[in-house]
C-alpha positions in Angstrom: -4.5 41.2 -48.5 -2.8 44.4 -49.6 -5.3 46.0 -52.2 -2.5 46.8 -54.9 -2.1 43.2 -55.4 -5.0 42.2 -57.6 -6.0 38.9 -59.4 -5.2 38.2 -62.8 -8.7 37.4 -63.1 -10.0 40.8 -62.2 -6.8 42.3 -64.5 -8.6 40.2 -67.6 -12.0 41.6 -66.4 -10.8 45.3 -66.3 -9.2 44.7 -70.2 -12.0 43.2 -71.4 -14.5 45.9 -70.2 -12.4 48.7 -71.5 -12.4 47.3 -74.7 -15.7 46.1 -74.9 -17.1 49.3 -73.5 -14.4 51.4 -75.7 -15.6 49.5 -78.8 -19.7 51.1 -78.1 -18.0 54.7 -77.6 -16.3 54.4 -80.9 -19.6 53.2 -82.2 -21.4 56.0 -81.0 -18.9 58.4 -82.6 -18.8 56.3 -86.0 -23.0 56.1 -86.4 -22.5 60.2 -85.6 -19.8 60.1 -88.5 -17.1 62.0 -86.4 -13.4 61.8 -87.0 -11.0 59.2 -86.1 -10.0 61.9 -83.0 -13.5 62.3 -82.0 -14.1 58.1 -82.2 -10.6 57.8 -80.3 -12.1 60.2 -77.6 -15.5 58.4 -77.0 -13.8 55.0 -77.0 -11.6 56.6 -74.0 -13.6 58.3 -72.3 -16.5 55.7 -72.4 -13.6 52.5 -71.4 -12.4 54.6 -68.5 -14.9 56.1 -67.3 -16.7 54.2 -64.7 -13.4 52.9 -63.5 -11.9 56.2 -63.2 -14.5 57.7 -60.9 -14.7 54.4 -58.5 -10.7 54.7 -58.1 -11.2 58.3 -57.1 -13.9 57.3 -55.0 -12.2 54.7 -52.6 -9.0 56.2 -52.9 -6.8 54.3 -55.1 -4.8 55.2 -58.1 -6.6 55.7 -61.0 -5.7 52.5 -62.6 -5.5 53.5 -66.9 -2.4 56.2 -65.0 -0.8 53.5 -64.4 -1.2 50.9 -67.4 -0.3 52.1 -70.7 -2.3 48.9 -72.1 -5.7 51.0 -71.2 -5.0 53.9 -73.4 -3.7 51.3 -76.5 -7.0 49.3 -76.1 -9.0 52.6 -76.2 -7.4 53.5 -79.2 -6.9 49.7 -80.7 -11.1 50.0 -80.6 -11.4 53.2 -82.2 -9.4 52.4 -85.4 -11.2 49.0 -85.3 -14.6 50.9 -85.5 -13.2 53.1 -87.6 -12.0 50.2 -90.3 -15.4 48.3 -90.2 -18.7 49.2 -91.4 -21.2 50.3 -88.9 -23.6 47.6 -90.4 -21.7 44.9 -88.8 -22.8 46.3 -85.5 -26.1 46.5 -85.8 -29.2 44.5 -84.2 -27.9 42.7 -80.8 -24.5 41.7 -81.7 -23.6 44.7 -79.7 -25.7 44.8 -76.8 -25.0 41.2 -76.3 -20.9 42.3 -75.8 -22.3 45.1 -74.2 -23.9 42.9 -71.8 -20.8 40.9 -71.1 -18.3 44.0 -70.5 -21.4 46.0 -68.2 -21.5 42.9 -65.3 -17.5 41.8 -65.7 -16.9 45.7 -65.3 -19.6 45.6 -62.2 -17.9 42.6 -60.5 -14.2 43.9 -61.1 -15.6 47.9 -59.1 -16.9 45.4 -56.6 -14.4 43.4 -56.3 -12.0 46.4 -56.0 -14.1 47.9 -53.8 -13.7 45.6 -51.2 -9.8 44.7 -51.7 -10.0 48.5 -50.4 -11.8 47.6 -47.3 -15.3 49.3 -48.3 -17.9 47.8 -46.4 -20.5 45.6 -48.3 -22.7 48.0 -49.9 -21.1 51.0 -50.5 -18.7 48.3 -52.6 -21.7 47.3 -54.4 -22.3 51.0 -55.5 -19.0 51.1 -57.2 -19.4 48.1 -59.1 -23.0 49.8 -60.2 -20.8 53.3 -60.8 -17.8 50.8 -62.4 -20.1 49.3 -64.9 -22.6 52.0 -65.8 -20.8 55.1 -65.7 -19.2 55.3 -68.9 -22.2 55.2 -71.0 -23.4 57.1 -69.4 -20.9 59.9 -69.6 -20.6 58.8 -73.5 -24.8 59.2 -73.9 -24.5 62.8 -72.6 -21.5 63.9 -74.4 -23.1 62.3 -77.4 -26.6 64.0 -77.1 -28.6 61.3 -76.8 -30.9 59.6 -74.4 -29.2 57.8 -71.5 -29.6 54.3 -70.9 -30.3 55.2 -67.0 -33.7 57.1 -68.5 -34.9 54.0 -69.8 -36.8 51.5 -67.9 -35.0 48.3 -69.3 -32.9 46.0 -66.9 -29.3 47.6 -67.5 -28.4 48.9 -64.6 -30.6 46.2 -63.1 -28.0 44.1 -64.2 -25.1 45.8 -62.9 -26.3 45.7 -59.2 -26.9 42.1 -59.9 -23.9 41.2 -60.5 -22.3 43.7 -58.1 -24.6 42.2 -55.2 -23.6 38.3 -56.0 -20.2 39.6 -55.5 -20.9 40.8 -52.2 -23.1 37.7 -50.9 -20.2 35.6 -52.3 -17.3 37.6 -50.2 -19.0 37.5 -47.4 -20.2 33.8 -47.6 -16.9 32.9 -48.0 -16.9 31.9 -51.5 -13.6 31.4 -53.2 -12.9 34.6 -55.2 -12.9 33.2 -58.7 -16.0 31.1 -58.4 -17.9 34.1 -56.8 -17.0 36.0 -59.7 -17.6 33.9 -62.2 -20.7 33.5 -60.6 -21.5 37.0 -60.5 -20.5 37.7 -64.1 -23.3 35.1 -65.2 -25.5 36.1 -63.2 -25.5 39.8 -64.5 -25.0 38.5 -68.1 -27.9 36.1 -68.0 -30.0 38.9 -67.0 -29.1 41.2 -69.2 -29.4 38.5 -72.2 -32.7 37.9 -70.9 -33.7 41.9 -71.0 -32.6 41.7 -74.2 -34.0 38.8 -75.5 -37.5 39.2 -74.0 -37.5 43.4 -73.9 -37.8 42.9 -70.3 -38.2 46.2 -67.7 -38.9 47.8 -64.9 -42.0 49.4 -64.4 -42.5 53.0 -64.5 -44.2 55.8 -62.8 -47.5 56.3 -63.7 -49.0 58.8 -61.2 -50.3 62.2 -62.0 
């Protein structure tokens, strides 16, 4: 299958990541209360992120280049955040979308991935680098812890979803029902981390 060609499912996946993930860049500018610019920048740079280091990684275009509707949804989120009161956002409301747009973004770098003929795990590292990337980018800018420092199941998450994605290419899965399948998978555990303040354990030794 020529790799250009891409599913409409994965095109809704990569939309609503960047907005999702746009919206929690805006956030982080809003809570800082930085101008409309600075809230436009974090939304961009936190809904392209990921995806914009996977595409130069396997060697395709960088896809917001070459889809004007990335940039508007970047800044459709920032003036969003910028109308509403940070309030609304608080408690799990976020995290929860949050949630969503980190394992759709992880099965759409995955799913890339392999339309680019990466074999089976260096694919799943993209979907990890796809759907953790831009928080992580947007953490630093911001000054503030990044989620990769902290032992809940985020990334976690990401590579669980990444790595259904995988099993179900290689099984032989039709595509949308391995991505679908994926997608929960990394959402359910992410709700659950949430939910139950589940994480991994860390090192203890002196």
């Amino acid at each position: 299958m020529n790799p250009e060609v891409l599913t409409p499912l994965l095109d809704w996946l990569d939309l609503a990541g960047v907005a999702i993930f746009a919206m929690t860049g805006a956030l982080v500018a809003a809570r800082q209360k930085q101008t409309l610019v600075t809230l436009s920048f974090f939304a961009l740079v936190t809904g392209v992120g990921g995806g914009t280091i996977r595409d130069l990684l396997i060697g395709a275009p960088v896809f917001w280049i070459h889809d004007a509707w990335v940039a508007a949804i970047c800044l459709g989120m920032a003036l969003f955040a910028w109308f509403t009161p940070t309030r609304w956002w608080e408690g799990s409301v976020l995290q929860v979308a949050d949630g969503l747009g980190l394992a759709a973004y992880a099965v759409l770098g995955t799913a890339k991935a392999l339309e680019y003929g990466l074999p089976p795990v260096p694919a799943g590292l993209m979907g990890i680098i796809t759907g953790c990337a831009g928080g992580i980018i947007r953490d630093v800018i911001a000054g503030r812890p990044s989620i990769l420092m902290k032992p809940e199941l985020y990334v976690t998450a990401a590579a669980l979803a990444a790595a259904v994605t995988v099993i179900g290419d290689a099984s032989g899965l039709p595509r949308v029902w391995a991505w679908v399948i994926a997608t929960s998978a990394g959402f359910g555990l992410r709700l659950a981390a949430i939910r139950w303040k589940l994480a991994l354990p860390a090192y203890e030794r002196d």
